[in-house]
N, C-alpha and C positions, 0 to 999 in steps of 0.2 A: 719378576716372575711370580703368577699366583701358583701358592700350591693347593691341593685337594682339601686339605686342614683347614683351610682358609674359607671354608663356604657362606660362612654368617658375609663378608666381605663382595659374596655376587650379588648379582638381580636375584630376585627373589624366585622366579621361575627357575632360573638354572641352578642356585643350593638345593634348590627342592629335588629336582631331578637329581641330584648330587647323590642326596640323602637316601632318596628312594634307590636308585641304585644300590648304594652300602647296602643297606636293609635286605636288599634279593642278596645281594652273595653273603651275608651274614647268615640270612635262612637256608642258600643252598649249603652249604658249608657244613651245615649239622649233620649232614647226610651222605655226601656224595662219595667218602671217603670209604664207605663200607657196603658189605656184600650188600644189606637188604636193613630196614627201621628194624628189625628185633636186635640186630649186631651192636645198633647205634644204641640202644636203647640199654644192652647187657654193658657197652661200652660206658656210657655214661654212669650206670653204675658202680661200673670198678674206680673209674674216678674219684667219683663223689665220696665212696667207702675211703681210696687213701688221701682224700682230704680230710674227711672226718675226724677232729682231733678228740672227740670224746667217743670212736670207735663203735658207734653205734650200727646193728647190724642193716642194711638192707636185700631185703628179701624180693628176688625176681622169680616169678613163675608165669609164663610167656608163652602160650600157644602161639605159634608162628607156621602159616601153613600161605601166606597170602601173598608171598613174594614181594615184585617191589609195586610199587606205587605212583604215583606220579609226585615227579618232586615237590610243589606246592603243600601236598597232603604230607610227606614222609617230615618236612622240615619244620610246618607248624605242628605235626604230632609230636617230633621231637624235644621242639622250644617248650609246649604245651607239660611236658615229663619235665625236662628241666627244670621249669618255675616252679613244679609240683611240688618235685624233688627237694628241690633248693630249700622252698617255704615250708616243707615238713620237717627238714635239718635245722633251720636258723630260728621260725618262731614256736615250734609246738612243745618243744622241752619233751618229745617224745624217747622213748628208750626202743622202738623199733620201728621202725617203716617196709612198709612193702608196696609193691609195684607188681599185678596181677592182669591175666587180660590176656585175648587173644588177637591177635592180628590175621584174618582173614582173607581170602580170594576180593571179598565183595565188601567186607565193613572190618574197623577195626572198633576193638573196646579194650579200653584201660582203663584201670581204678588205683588209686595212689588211698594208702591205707595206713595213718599214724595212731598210736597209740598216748599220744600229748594231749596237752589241757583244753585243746579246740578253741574257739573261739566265738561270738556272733554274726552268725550269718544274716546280714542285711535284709531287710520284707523286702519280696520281688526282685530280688538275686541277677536283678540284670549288672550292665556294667555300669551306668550313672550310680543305681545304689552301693556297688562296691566300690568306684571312685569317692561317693561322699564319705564314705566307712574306713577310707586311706586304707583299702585292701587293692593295691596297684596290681601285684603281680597276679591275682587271682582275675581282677579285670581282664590285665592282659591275655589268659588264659582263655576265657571264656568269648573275648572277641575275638582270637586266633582261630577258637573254635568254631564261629560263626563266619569266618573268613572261608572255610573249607567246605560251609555245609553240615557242620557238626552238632553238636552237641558238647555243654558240661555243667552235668549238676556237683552243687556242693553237700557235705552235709557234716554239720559240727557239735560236738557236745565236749561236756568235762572230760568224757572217755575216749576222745580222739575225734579225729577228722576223715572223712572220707570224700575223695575228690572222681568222681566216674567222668571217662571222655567218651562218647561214643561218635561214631562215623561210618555212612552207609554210602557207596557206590550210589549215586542219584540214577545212574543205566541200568540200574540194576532191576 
């Protein structure tokens, strides 16, 4: 009996479909759980806060007026905070973070905002030059972003880092 685990082990067309599957209920997953992306997004805060073993505060101020969204969008905005999240806790040495933005009818915008030592931002900020700069998770973020139609600028100094997502309704 093959099990699911076992993917490296099929044809290669069928682990891949394997994978890609996981990957959809891994992204819907981020989301489907709560009322609307502002919930998910206060939720993953509370998280992150009682993970945080050097207690560092983060700061949510969240216009939320846009209801929900179609999954694709709610799940990579979410994963998109996450890695922001994440990568403003583990590499900035910052002493506070914040997560600001609103979430709209028609477009959303979020800015993830540390007060850490920043870093270098790659010339031409696409994802090859933050792949060659072993800045993965920021990649990921910024392809996520262009999976939906988005938008993500970076921008980094000794006085912290700021990460803006933007996202506009293409019907609109």
């Amino acid at each position: 009996m093959l099990h699911i685990d076992d993917a490296s082990k099929l044809p290669p067309s069928l682990g891949e479909g394997i994978n890609t599957l996981r990957d959809v209920i891994y992204n819907l997953e981020a989301v489907s759980d709560f009322e609307d992306l502002g919930t998910a997004i206060q939720d993953l805060v509370d998280k992150v806060q009682i993970g945080d073993l050097n207690g560092r505060p983060v700061i949510l101020t969240l216009e939320a007026t846009g209801g929900r969204y179609k999954s694709k969008i709610e799940a990579q905005c979410y994963r998109i905070m996450e890695e922001g999240l994440t990568n403003a806790l583990a590499h900035s040495d910052a002493g506070r973070v914040s997560i600001s933005g609103g979430l709209y009818p028609r477009q959303i915008e979020l800015v993830i905002r540390d007060d850490g030592k920043g870093f270098d931002v790659p010339p031409g900020i696409g994802v090859l030059p933050l792949l060659k700069a072993q800045h993965y998770g920021l990649a990921t973020m910024k392809q996520r972003a262009a999976m939906i139609g988005g938008a993500l600028y970076i921008d980094s100094s000794d006085e912290g880092t700021l990460i803006r997502f933007y996202w506009r309704d293409p019907s609109a």
